[in-house]
GUVEXMI-391709 format. One record per residue (C-alpha): x, y, z; residue in three letters. Coordinates in steps of 0.5 Angstrom, whole numbers, plus 500, padded with zeros to 3 digits. Layout:
# GUVEXMI-391709
XYZALA;...
//
This chain:
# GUVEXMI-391709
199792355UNK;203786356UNK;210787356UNK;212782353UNK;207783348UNK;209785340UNK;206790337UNK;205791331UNK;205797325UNK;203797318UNK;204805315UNK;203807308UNK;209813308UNK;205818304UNK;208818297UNK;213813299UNK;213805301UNK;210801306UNK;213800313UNK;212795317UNK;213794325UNK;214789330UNK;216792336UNK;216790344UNK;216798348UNK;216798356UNK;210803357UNK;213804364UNK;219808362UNK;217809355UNK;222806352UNK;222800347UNK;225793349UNK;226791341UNK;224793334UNK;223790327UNK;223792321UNK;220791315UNK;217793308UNK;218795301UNK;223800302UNK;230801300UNK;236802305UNK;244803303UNK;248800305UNK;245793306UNK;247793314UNK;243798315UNK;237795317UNK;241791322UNK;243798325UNK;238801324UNK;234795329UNK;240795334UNK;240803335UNK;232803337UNK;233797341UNK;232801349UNK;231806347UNK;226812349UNK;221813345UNK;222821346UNK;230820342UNK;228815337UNK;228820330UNK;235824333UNK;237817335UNK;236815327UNK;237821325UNK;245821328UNK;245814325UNK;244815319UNK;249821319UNK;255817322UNK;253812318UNK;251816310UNK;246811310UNK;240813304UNK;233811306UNK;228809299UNK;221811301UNK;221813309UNK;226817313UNK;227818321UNK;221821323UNK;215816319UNK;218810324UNK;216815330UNK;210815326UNK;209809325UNK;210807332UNK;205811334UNK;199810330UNK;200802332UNK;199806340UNK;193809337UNK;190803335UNK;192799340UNK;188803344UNK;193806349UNK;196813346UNK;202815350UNK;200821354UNK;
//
């Protein structure tokens, strides 16, 4: 996997919306270099996607639903359709597909 390679992820949350994913990961320390965001969810207040891309950029792949989890808690950020753990999820399966499932 190139590491300059985007990666992508459509996830239909389980009765809740679609995420969608764009997301560069150095697969050697297992960290994500960058992370876009997208879907038809909701998120209050409106810069929360902004911070929400900004708290995954460089981070472990190991912390991003604690990492999430803490924002939306300092934050009082209310998510319409997905919460922390389904971007994980989402992140996954794009792994999957790609053919490359972390070890």
């Amino acid at each position: 996997m190139n590491p300059q390679e985007w990666i992508f992820s459509d996830y239909k949350v389980p009765e809740g919306k679609l995420l969608r994913l764009e997301f560069r990961l150095d697969r050697q320390h297992q960290v994500l270099c960058a992370m876009r965001l997208h879907g038809d969810f909701f998120l209050h207040p409106e810069e929360a996607q902004e911070w929400v891309e900004e708290t995954l950029a460089a981070c472990p792949l190991n912390e991003v639903e604690t990492r999430l989890e803490r924002l939306f808690r300092e934050r009082s950020i209310e998510a319409y359709g997905f919460c922390p753990k389904d971007i994980r999820t989402a992140i996954d399966k794009a792994l999957e597909q790609k053919g490359r499932p972390l070890s």
